[in-house]
C-alpha positions in Angstrom: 3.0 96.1 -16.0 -0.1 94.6 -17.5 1.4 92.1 -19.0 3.2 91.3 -15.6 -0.3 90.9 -13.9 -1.4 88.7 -16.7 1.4 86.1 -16.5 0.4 86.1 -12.6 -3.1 85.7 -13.0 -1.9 82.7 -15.6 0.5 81.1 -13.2 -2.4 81.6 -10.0 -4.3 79.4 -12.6 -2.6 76.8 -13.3 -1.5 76.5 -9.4 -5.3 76.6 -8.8 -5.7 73.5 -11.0 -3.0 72.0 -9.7 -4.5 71.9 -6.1 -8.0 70.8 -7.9 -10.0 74.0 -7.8 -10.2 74.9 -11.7 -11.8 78.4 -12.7 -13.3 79.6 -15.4 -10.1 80.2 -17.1 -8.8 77.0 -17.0 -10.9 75.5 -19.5 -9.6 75.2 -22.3 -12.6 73.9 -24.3 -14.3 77.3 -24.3 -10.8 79.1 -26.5 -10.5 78.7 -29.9 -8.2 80.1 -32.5 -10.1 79.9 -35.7 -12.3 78.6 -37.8 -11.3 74.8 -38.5 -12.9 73.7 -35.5 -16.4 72.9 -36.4 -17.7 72.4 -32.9 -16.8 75.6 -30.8 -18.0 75.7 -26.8 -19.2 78.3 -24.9 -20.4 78.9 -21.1 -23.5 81.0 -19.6 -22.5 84.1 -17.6 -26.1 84.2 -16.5 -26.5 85.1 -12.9 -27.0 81.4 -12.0 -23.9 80.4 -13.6 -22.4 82.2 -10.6 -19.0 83.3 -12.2 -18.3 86.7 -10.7 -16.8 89.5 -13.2 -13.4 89.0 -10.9 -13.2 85.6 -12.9 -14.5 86.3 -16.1 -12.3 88.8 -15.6 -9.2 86.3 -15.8 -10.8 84.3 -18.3 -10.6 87.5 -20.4 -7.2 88.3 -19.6 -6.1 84.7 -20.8 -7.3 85.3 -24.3 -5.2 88.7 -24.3 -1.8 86.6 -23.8 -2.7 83.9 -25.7 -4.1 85.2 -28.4 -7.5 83.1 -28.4 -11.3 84.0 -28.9 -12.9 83.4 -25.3 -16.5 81.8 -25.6 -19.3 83.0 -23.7 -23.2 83.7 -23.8 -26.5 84.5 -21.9 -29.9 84.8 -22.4 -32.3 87.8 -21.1 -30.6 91.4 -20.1 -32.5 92.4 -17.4 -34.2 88.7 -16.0 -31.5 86.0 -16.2 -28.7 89.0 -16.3 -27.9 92.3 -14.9 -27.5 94.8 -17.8 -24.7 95.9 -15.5 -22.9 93.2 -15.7 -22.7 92.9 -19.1 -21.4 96.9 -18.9 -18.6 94.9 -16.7 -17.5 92.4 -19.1 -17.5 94.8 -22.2 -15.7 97.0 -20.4 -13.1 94.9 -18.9 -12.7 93.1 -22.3 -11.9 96.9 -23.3 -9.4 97.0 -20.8 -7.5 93.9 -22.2 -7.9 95.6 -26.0 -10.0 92.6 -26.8 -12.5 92.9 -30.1 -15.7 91.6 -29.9 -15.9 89.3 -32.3 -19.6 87.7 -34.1 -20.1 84.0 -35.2 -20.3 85.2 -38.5 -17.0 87.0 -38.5 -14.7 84.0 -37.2 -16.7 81.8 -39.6 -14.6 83.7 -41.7 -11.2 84.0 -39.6 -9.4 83.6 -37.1 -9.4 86.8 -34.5 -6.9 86.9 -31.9 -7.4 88.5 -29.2 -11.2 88.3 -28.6 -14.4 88.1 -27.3 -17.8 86.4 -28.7 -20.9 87.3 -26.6 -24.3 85.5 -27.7 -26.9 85.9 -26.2 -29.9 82.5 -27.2 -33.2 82.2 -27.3 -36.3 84.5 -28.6 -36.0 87.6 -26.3 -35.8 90.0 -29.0 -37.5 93.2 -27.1 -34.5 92.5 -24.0 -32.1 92.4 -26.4 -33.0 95.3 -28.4 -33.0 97.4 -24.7 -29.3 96.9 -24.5 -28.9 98.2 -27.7 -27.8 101.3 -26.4 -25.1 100.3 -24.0 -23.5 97.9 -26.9 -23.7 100.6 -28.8 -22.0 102.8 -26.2 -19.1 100.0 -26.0 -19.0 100.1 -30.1 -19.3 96.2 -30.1 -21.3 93.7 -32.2 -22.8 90.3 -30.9 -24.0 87.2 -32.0 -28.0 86.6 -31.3 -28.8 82.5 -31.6 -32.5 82.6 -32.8 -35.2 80.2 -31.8 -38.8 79.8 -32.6 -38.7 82.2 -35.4 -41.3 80.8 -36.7 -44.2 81.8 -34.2 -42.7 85.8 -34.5 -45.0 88.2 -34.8 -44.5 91.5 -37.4 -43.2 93.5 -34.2 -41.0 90.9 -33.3 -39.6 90.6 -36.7 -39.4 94.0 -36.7 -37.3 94.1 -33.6 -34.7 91.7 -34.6 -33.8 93.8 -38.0 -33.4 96.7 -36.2 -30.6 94.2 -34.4 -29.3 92.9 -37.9 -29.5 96.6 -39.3 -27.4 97.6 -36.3 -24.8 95.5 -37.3 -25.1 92.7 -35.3 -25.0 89.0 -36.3 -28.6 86.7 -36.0 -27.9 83.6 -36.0 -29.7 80.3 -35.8 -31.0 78.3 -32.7 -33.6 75.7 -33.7 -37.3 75.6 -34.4 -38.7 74.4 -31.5 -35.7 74.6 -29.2 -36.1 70.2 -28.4 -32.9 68.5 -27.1 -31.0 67.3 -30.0 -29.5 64.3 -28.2 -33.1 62.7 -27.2 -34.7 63.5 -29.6 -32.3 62.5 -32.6 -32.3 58.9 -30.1 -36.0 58.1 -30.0 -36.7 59.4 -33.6 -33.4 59.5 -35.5 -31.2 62.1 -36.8 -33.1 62.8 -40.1 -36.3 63.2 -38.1 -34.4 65.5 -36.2 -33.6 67.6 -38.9 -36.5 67.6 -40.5 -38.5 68.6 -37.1 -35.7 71.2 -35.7 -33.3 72.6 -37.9 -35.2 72.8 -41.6 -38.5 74.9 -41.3 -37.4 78.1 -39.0 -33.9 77.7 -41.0 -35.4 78.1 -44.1 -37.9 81.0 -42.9 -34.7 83.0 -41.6 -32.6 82.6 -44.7 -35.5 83.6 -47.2 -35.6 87.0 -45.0 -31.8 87.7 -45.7 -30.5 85.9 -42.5 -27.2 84.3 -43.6 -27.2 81.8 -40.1 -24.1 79.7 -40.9 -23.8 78.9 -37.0 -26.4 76.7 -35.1 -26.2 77.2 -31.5 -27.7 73.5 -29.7 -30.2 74.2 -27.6 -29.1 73.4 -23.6 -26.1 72.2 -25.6 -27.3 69.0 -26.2 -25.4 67.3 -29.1 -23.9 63.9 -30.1 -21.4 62.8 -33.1 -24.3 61.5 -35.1 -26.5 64.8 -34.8 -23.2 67.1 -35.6 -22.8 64.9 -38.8 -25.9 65.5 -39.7 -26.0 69.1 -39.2 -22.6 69.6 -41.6 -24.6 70.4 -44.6 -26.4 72.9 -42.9 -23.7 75.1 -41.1 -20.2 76.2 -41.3 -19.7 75.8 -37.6 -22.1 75.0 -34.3 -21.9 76.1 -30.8 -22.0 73.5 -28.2 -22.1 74.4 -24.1 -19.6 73.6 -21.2 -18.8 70.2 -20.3 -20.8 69.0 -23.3 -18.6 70.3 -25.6 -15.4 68.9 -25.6 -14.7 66.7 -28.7 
C-alpha cells in the first residue's frame, strides 16, 4: 500500500510540473546517487524556505522509490528552525526506511535510500541542544564549519562532543565571503588563500578529516570549483545555483 501511495505522490508530481507548479520534489538537482559527482546540491528547510513537512514529505518519499540520497540543510535549531520540525522530517524519513546518511559516508559510497541533513555555519551550542533528539532518532548529520578560527576553548569543546558523538564536521570556509565575487575581483588563488587554507588547515591539525566544503550562500563558479579540487573530495553547492 505504501508503495501505491508513493507512485501517486510521484505521478501528482510530475502532473504538477506539467501544469508549471514544480515542488520540492521535482528537482532533480538536489538527488544524487553517489559519489562521482563532485558538485552535489542541497536546499534550506529553514522556516523561511517555506517548504512545509507535507512536501518534504514527498521529497522524501521520492528517494524511497528511487533509490537516491535527498539533499537538504539548515542553520540554527531553535532561531531559523523549529526543533520540531526537524523531529518531523527524521521521523517521516523513518517512516520511508530512509538512513541518514553524512558527507563523509557518501564520500565514500553510494547509499540508496537516503537522507543528508547539514546543518552550516558556527552555531555549535544550537546544535549541540538537539543532540538529544538525534540521538533519540539514532541518526548522524553533517555539520559545515565556518570561522573556526575565532572558536573559543568552549566552543571547541562543543563541536567534539558533536564529532565524539558520531557525527561528521565538516568544512565551510574561513570567513564565510562569497566565493563567486570575491574569486572575480581578486582571483581564484586569492580566494583560496583568503577562504579555504587557514581555518582548513586549523581543522585538520585537530583530527577533522573535512573532505566536503559546503559554499557559503552557495555561491560558486567553474573556475572556483577547479580550484577547490585539490582540496576536497566533493563540495556542496545550494538550489538554483547548483545545477552543473
Amino acid at each position: 500500500m505504501a508503495r501505491n501511495l508513493h507512485a501517486v505522490l510521484g505521478a501528482l508530481a510530475v502532473l504538477l510540473a506539467a501544469c508549471g507548479t514544480r515542488t520540492l520534489a521535482d528537482h532533480d538537482d538536489l538527488y544524487s546517487y553517489g559519489p562521482e559527482r563532485f558538485v552535489w546540491c542541497s536546499v534550506s528547510i529553514d522556516a523561511r524556505s517555506n517548504y512545509d513537512i507535507g512536501e518534504i514529505s514527498e521529497a522524501l518519499s521520492r528517494a524511497e522509490a528511487d533509490g537516491s540520497t535527498l539533499h537538504l540543510y539548515t542553520h540554527v535549531p531553535g532561531e531559523t528552525i523549529d526543533p520540531a520540525t526537524i523531529d518531523q522530517v527524521l521521523s517521516a524519513a523513518a517512516e520511508r526506511h530512509l538512513q541518514l546518511v553524512t558527507y563523509d559516508e557518501l564520500s565514500a559510497e553510494a547509499v540508496p535510500g537516503s537522507l543528508a541533513l547539514s546543518f552550516d555555519d558556527d552555531n555549535v551550542a544550537s546544535w549541540l541542544s538537539i543532540e538529544p533528539l538525534l540521538a533519540s532518532h539514532q541518526v548522524h548529520v553533517t555539520f559545515f564549519v565556518s570561522g573556526f578560527l575565532g572558536f573559543a576553548d568552549d566552543k571547541l569543546d562543543q563541536l567534539r562532543q558533536l564529532a565524539d558523538a558520531g557525527h561528521d564536521i565538516e568544512y565551510h570556509s574561513t570567513n564565510h565571503l562569497n566565493a563567486e565575487d570575491y574569486a572575480n575581483e581578486h582571483g581564484t588563488a586569492d580566494y583560496i588563500a583568503t577562504d579555504i587554507v587557514p581555518a582548513l588547515d586549523a581543522m585538520r591539525a585537530a583530527g577533522y578529516a573535512t573532505r566536503t566544503f559546503a559554499y557559503p550562500g552557495g555561491a560558486r563558479t567553474a573556475a572556483t570549483d577547479e580550484a577547490l579540487r585539490p582540496y576536497f573530495d566533493h563540495l556542496r553547492g545550494l538550489g538554483s545555483r547548483c545545477p552543473q
